[in-house]
Structures are given as C-alpha cells and as structure tokens.
NUMIFI-303375 format. One record per residue: x, z, y of N, C-alpha, C, O in turn. Coordinates in pm, whole numbers, plus 50000, padded with zeros to 5 digits. Atoms other than C-alpha are relative to their C-alpha. Example, Ala and Ser with C-alpha at 12.3 -4.5 7.8 and 13.67 -1.06 7.14 Angstrom:
// NUMIFI-303375
500895000049881512305078049550500905000050120501945006650118;499184999449881513675071449894499235007350109499745009050220;
This chain:
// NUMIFI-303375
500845004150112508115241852166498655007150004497685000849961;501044993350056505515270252168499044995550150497814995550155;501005008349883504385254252536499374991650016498294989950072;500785011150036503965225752441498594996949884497624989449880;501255003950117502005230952110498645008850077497555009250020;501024990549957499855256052362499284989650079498084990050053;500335010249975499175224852569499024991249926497854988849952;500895005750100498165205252282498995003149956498204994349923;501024996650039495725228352178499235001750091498075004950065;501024994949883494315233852502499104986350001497874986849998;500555012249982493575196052523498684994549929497564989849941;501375003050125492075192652227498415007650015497335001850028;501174995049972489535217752266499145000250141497995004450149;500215004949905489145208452597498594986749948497404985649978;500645011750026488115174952426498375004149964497315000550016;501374996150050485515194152199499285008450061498765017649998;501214986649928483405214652468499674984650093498924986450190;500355008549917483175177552625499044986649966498834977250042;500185006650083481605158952399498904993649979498145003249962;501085007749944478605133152421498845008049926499205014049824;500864995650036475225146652347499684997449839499625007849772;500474999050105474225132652011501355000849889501804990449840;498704990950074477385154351796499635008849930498595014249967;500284992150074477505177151505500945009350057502075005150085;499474988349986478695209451597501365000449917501324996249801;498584996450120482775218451449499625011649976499165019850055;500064987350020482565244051271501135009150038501775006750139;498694990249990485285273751240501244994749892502434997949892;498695006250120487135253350924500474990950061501664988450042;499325012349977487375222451117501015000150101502014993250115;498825003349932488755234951400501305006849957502205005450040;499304989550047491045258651213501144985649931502364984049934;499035010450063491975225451020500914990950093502104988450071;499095009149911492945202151322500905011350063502095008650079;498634994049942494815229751475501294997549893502244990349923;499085000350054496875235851154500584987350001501814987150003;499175008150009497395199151146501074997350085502264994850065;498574998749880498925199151494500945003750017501884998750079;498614989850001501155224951443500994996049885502194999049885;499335006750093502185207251138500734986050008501824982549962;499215008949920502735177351299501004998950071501944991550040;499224995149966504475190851549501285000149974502184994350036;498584998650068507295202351318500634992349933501824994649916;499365007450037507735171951137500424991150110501414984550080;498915007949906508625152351498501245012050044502175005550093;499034992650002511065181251540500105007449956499415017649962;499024994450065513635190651328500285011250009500335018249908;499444986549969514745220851506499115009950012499675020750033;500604994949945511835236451567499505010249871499285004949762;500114989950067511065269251385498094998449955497104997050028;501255005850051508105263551078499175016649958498435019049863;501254987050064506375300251056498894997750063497855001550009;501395000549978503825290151282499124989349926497904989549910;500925007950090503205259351063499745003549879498904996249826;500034993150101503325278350774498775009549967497825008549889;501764989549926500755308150910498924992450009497924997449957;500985008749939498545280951030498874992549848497674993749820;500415007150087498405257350711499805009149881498905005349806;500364989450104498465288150454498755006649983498245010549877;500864997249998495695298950613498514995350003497515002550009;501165011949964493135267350646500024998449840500945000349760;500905000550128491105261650340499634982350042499434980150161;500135010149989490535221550292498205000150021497325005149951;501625001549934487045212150511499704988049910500484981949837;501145006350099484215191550344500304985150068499534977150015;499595015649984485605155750509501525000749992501964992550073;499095002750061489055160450372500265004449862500585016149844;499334992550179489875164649959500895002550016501854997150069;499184987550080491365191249835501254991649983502044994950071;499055003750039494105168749696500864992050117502014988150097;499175008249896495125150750037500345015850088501355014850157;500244986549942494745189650187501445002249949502315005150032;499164993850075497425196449890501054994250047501995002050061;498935006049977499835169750003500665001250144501874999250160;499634997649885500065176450358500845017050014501635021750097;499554983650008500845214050264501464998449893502275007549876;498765000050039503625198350054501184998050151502355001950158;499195002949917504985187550372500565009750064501505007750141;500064987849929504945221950480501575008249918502555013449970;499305000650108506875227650162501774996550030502855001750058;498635012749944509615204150231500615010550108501315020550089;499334993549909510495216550529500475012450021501215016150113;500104987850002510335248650444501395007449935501765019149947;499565000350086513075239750188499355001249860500064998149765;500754996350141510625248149886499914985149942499004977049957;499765012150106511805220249662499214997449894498564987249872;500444997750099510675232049375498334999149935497734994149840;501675000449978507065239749460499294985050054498254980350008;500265014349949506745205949646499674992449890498604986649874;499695013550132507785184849318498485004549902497584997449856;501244995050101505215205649117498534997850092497464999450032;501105001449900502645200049390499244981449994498284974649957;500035018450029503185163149422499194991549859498294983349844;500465005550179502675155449036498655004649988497995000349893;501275001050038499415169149085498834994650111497734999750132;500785010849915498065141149341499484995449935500024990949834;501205015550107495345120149184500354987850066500664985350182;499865018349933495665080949187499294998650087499734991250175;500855005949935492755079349362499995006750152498945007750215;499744991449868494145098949693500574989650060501264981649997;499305010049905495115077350004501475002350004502334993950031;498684998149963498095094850013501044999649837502215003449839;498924997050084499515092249630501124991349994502074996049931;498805005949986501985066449686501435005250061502645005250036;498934992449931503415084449926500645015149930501725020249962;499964991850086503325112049689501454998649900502495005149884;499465003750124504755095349414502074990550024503004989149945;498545003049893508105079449669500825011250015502045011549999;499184989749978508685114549751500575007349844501645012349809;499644990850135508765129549416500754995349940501565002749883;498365006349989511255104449351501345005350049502345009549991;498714996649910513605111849597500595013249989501765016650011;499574987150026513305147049511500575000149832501595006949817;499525000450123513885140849110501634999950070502545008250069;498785012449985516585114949253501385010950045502595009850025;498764988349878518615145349471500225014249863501025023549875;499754989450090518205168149134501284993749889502065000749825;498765007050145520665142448877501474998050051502074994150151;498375001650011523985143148805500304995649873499474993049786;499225010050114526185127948553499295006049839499085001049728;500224987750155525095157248291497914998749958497235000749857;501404998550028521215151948400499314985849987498194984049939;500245014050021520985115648407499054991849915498294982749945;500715009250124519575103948091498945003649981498044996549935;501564996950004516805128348117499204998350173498025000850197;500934999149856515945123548518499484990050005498264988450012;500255015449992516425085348528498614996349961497794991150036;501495004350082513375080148296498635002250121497714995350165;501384990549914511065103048518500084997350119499165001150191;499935008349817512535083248890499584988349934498884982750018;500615014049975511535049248728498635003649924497814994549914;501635001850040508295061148569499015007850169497785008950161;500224997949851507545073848971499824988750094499024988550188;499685012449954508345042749084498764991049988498014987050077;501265005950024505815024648865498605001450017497704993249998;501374996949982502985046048958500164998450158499225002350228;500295002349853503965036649323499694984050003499024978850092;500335012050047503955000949159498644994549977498104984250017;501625001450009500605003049058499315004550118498364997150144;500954998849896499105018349363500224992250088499294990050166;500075006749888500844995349587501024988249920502254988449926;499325010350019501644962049404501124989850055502074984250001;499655008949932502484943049676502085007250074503135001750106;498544987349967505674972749777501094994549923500904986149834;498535002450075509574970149661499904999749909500304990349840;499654995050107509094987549407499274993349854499354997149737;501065011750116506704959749198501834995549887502154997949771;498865008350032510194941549140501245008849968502225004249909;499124991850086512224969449058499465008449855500165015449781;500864998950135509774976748768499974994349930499934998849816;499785009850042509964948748677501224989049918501274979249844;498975005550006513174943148672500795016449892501715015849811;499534990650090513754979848510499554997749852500255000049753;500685004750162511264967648202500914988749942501694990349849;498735009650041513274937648158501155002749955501614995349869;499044999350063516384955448109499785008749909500735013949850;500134991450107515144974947892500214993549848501054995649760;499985005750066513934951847685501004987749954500984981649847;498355006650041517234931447681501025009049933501895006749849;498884987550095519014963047579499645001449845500295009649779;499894995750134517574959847218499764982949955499074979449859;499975011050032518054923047227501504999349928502295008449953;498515000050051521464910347005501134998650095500544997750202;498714998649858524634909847257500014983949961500044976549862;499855015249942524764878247425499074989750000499174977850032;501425010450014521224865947356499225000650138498204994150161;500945004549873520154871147713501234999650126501765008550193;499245000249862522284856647972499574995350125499354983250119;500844999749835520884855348337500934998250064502084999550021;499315005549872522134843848672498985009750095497915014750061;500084989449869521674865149017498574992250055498704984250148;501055006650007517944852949013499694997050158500375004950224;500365000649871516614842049372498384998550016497754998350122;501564997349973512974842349295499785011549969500145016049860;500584988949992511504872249365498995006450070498795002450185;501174995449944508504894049437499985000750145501045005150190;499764994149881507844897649787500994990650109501224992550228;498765002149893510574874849904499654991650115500484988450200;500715005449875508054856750145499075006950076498325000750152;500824993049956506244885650252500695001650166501855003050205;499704998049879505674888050628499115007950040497935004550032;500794991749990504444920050744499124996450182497984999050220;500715006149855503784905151130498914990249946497734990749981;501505003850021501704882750966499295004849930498145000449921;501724994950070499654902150759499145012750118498075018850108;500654992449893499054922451074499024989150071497864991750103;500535009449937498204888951231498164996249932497064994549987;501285003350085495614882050928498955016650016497785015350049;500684990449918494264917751008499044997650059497924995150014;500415000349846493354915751358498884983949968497764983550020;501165013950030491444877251233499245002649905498754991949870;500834992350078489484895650999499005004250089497884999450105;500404991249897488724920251259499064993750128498285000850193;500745006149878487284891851537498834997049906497694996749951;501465006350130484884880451193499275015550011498125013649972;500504988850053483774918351179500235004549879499925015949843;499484996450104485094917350880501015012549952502185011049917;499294990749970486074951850869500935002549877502125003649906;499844992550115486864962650518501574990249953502324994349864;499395014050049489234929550479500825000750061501964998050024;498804993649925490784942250784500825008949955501995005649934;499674986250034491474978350682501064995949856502055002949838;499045005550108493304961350367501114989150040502334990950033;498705012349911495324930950523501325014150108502545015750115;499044987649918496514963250766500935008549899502155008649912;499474998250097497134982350445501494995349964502585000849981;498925008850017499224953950325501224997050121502314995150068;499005000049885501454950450674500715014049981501845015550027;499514986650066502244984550545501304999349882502524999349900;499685000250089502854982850179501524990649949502414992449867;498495008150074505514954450162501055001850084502054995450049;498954990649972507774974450409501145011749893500655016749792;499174993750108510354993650211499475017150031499415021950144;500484988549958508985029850157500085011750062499165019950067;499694991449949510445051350318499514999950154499365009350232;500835005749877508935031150613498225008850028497665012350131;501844989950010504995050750517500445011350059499475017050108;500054984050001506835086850604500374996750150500365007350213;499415000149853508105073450973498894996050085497864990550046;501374997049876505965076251321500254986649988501394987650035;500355011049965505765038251318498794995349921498044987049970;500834997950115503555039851022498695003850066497614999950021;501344986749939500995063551243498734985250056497534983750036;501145009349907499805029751478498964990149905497894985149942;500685008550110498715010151144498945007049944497825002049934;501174994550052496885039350981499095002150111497904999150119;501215004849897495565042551285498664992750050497674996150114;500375011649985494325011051284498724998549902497594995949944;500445000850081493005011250951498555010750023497405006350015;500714988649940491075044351057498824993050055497704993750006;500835004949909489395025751308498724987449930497524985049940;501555010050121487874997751040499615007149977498755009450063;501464990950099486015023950820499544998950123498674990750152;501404995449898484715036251136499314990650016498164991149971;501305011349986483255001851247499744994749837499094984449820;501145003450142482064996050896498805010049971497675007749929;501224992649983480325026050925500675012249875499975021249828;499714987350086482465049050684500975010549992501925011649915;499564988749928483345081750878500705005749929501765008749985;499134995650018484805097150618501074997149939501905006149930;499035003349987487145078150513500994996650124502214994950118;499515006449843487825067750903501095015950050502185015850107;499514988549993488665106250917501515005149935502385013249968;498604995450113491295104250606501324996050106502385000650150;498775012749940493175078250776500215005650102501395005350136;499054998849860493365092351112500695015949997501485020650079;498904987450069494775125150959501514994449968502604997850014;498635009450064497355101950784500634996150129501794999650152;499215004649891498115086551106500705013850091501755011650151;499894988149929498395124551274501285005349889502085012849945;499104991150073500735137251009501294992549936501894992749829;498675005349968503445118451086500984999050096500434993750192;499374994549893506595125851323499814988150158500604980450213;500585011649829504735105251672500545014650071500895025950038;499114992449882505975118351987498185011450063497035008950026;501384993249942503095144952179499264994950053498305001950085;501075005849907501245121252363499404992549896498404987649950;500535009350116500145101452050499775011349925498965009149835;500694989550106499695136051872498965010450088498675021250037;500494998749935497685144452140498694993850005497624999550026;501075010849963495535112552158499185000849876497974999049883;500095002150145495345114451754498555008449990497395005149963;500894983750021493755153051761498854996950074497835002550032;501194998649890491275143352053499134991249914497984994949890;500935007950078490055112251830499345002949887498304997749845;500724999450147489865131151485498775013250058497655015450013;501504989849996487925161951671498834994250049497784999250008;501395006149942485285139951864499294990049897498204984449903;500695010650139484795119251534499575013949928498355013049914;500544994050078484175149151343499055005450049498635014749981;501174995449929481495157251558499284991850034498144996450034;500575011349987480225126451638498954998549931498865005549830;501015000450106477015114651497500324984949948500964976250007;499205011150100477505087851215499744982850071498574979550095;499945011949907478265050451403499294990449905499184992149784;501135010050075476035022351293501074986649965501664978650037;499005014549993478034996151139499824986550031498784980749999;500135018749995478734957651241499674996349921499905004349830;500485010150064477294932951055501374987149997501544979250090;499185012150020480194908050927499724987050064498524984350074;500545012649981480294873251058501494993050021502324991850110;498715006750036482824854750863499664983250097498624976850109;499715014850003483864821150999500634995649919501745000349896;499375012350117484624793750730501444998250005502275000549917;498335008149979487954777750918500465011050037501615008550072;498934991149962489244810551009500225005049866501415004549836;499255001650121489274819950636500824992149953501904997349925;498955008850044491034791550523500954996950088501744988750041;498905001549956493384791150792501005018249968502235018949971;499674987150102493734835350630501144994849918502344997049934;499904999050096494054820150315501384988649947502084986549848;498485010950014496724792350397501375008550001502405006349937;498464993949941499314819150564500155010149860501295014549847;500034995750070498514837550256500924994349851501614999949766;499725008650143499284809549992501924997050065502824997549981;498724993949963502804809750243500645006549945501765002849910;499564989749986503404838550173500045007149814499905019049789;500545000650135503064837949784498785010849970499045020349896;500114988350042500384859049770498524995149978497564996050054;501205010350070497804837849541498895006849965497904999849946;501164996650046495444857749448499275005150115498045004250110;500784995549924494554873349755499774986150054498584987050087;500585013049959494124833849882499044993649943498184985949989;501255002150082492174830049611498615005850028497614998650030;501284994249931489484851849724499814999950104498735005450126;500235002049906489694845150037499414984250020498504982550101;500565012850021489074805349960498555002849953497684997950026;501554995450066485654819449741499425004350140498245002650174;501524991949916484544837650044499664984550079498594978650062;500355015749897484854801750304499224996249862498045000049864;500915010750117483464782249958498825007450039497985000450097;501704995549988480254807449992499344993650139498164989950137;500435002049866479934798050379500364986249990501034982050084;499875014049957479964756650261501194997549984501394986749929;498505009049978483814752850302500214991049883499524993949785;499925012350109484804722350065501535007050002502445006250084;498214989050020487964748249905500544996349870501395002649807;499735001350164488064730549569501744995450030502585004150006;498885007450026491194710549604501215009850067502295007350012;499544989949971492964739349788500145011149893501215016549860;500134989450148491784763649484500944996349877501685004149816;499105005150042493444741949295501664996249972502424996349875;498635000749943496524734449447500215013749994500925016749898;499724983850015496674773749493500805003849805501925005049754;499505002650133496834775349130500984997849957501675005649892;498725006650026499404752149099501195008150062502325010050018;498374994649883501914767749336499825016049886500845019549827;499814988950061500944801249146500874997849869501905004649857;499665005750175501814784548746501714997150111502605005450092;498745000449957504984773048973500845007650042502025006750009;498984980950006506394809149092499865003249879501005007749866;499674994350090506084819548771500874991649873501324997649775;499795008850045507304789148616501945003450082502785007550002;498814998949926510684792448854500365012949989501545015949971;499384986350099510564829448754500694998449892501884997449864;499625001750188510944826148421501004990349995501724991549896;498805006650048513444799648449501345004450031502344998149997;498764994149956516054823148604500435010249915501595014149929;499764993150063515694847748333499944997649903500024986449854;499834999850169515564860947987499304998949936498305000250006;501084999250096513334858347693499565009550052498435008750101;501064984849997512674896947756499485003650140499255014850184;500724994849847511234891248122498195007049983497245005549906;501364991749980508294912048212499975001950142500815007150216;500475000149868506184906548521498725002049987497934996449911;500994993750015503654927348607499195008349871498015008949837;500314990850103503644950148329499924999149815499915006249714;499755006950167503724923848040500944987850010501204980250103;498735011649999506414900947907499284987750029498144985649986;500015013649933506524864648096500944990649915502104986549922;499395009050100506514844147791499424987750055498474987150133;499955019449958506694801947835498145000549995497364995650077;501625003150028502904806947677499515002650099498994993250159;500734998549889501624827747962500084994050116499164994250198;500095010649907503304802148195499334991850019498614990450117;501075011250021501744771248046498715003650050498054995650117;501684997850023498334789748043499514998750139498384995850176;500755000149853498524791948422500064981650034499184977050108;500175012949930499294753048478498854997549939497904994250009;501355004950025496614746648232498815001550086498114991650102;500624999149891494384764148504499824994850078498684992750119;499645007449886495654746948752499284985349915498124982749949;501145009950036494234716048558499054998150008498564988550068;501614999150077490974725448421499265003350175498055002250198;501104993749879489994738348804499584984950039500014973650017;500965014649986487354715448940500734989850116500354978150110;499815004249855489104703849286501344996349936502164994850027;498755008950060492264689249040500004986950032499074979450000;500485013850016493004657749131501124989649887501774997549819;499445006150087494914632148909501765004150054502485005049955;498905002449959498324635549098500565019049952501715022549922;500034986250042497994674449014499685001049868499645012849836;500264998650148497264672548681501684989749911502264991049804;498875006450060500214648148632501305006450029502275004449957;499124985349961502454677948818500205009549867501165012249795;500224988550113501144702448577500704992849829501494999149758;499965009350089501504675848292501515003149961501945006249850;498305002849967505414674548406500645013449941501575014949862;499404988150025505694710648396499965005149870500855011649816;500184997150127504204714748082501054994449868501345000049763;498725006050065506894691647933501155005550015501835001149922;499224995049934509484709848082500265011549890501205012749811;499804986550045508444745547958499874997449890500035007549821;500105002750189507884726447569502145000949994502845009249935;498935003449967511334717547641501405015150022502415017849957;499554983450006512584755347770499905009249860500795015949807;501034993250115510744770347493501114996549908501435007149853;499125005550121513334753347244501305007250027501965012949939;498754994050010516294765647421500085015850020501025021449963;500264991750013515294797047496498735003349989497915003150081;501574998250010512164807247298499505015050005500415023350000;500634991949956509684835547357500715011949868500945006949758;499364990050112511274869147128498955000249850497744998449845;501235001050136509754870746752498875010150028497935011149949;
C-alpha cells in the first residue's frame, strides 16, 4: 500500500514540474490538498488498508480557494467513516449546505447512519428524521428513488388521519421514474455535447446519475460520469466548478490507474490558465429528436424546454408542446386514479382539480388541435365523474 501511494505521488508531481508554459503556479495548499485527496482515495478503494496516513494528511490540509469549505467538510467525513467516527460524521453531514455538489450524497449517508442507530425502542423518534433526509435528497435530486418514496411517505401520512376505510388503494403501477433510462440520458448527454451545448450536457450526465438508486453516487462507477460532467464546465469555460467535479470523481473507490489519471488532470487544471469557452451551436432536429426520448421517458418538463429551445431556432414545436402536455395531464391523471383522496405528488396533494388544470393546458396551448382537445374533453368527463366517487378531502 505505502508503494504504491509513493508511486502515485511521484506521478503526479512528476505531472506538475511538466506543465505547458502559460500555468498558474500550485501553491503549497494545493498541492498539500491533492495529495491528501489521494491518500484518501486510496483508502476508500481499500478496505484493509491502514487510515493514519489519511487521517495525518486530511487533518492537516486547510480547504484551498477552488474548493468550499463545505465540500472540504464532506470529504473529511469520509475520513470519519472509516475511521469508525459515527458520531462526528452524522454531526458533520447535517451541516452540508443545499447548495454543495455533494449534499445529496450527504443527506443518503446521514440516512443510513440515523437508519443503523433505530431499534424497536428508537423508532418513533428516528423514523421521522430518515424520511425528512430522504426528502432533502428529494429535493436536490427530483428525478432519484427517493422522489416516490416521499411521496408515497406523505400520502400515508395523510391517510392515517383519514376515517378507517375511506382510502382504499390497489398495488399502484404508475410510478415516478418507472421509464427512466439512465443509458439514454447518457445518450442525450453526449448529443448535447456534439451541439456544444455544454451546460445541457453536464445536466443530462447529472441525470444518468440521479435516477440510479443511491447508493450507486458512493461506488467507483459513479467516478466516469462526474468525470464527465467535470469536463463540460471546463469546455464552457467554468474551471471552478470543472475542479469540484473532478475531485468528486477522485474521491471515490476507482482502481490506481484512474486515481492516477484523476490527480494528473485536477493538478494540471489547477494550474492551467483559464480555457476559452465554445460557443453553443444547437441544432433544431437534434433537439427535438432530445426532447422526444425525453417525452419517452416521462420526463415532461425537461421536453418542454428542450422543445422552447428548437422553437427559438424556427422548429414548428407547437403541436408537440401540446401533445407533451397532454401525455403530462395523463400521468397524473393515471396517478391519481390508482390512489387515494390523500395523494401527494411532489410535495402537494394531487387533487382531481390540479389534474383537470393540467388537461385544461393541454387545451388552451396554441399547437392543440381539435382531436386533442376532444381527448382532454374525454378526460375531463371522466375526472367530473371520479370526483363524485372519490372526492378531493374537505
């Protein structure tokens, strides 16, 4: 172990005495920081391997001026963890800000650690504090498991102070996510990525992420995506976020030759002088062929903005916008018909009204045509119809 991490460091600095002429100097924090990360890395691809030198290393590095303090804090939970320091970890965690790349991952673990503290006696007070964890992983990453187990925890809630026997449900089969394909949102990625469309990339990649089950973000397969993502900022032109991300990708258990390749890329970027970004150059039909695998894939709103951007570049997207619409008022429409009065999706109850309101949409949009409006028409009769037998709670 201690040969190898002597290796690693040789490489690296190897890298930085090699380094193209127009470069900012590392200072003594930065390289102090990529070492500790290495050595931290290191120990999370092996288990066995004794953590005082990652300990010494990361105890002693002070968070440098292109990583916050609060992503600094979370990587030193990892240190934590392993260390066994349970205790300190959980208290560490809870003080991630939303606005950190890494609080999801934050907010998964601090779960798992509540989750490993309850027993029969602690239950009633842990439970509360693993599904209010949950939801703030809900909110940072909608598109994730855990949307629909929020969802599905609010709901029973709110059935639990309904009268016994006023909400009876069936083993529902519509559900969040249940057309999500993470190969293709890698696919929609990478067709972003030929537009220059960097930023559109770096999120579609995101997403090939997010609707994996989470425990999937803490494993070295995770590393080649942030990776990835890393690599948009940079061609957009925004180093330091390009920097966060390829930390993120480094501080996860990859084998040495990928924690090798990682360290050489984040030290010659931090020295680097700042890259001039691409200039976008959306094509029309490659959005709307985006925004089709998208509307697949239920995932309407991001098709929705992706139809607006082709509409700016000319595309004729009305009757598509439309139709979009419709299929949206219809998942939620097929939601709601599998459940209870007291459903709640996305954070507020999924009453018949807020159904209707979306077919009405689906009407009123301009690219409606008569055969879609007589759809909507149908449905709207339908949910007058629902509404009677089971109506919205007083």
């Amino acid at each position: 172990m201690k040969e190898a991490l002597a290796l690693v460091l040789a490489l690296v600095l190897a890298a930085c005495s090699t380094a193209p002429r127009k470069t900012i100097q590392m200072t003594a924090q930065d390289e102090a920081t990529v070492r500790a990360l290495m050595v931290l890395s290191a120990s999370l691809a092996d288990p066995t391997s004794k953590l005082a030198a990652a300990s010494t290393e990361f105890g002693s590095a002070a968070s440098p001026a292109w990583l916050p303090e609060s992503e600094f804090r979370y990587y030193r939970v990892l240190v934590e963890l392993r260390v066994g320091n349970r205790t300190k970890a959980e208290e560490t965690l809870a003080r991630i800000p939303d606005d950190s790349i890494a609080a999801a991952e934050a907010h998964w673990i601090r779960a798992k650690l509540i989750s490993e503290r309850m027993t029969d006696a602690t239950a009633g007070m842990l439970r509360p504090l693993i599904i209010q964890e949950y939801a703030r992983v809900a909110a940072l990453r909608p598109r994730s498991t855990m949307a629909q187990f929020v969802a599905d925890a609010a709901t029973d809630a709110r059935e639990a102070q309904e009268p016994a026997g006023s909400s009876p449900r069936v083993v529902p089969t519509v559900r969040l996510g249940r057309r999500f394909d993470w190969q293709k949102l890698v696919s929609i990625a990478e067709l972003y990525q030929a537009q220059r469309m960097y930023a559109e990339a770096a999120k579609a990649y995101g997403w090939s992420l997010e609707v994996r089950y989470p425990d999937e973000w803490l494993q070295s397969g995770a590393s080649a995506t942030w990776e990835r993502i890393a690599n948009c900022h940079e061609q957009r032109g925004d180093r330091a976020l390009s920097l966060r991300y390829l930390v993120k990708a480094l501080m996860l258990p990859i084998d040495d030759d990928n924690r090798v390749r990682l360290a050489e890329i984040l030290s010659a970027r931090i020295k680097a002088a700042p890259s001039i970004p691409n200039a976008p150059s959306p094509d029309r039909t490659t959005l709307v062929k985006i925004a089709t695998s998208l509307v697949a894939m239920e995932m309407f709103d991001e098709a929705l903005t992706t139809y607006e951007r082709a509409a700016a570049l000319h595309e004729d997207t009305a009757l598509a916008v439309a139709e979009t619409l419709e299929q949206r008022a219809g998942f939620l429409l097929a939601y709601r018909r599998e459940r209870s009065r007291s459903t709640v999706l996305f954070g507020a109850p999924l009453s018949w009204d807020r159904v209707a309101a979306a077919f009405e949409e689906a009407k009123k949009a301009f690219g409606a045509t008569d055969e879609l409006r007589a759809r909507s028409n149908e449905a709207l009769r339908e949910i007058e119809k629902l509404a009677k037998v089971n109506p919205n709670p007083e």
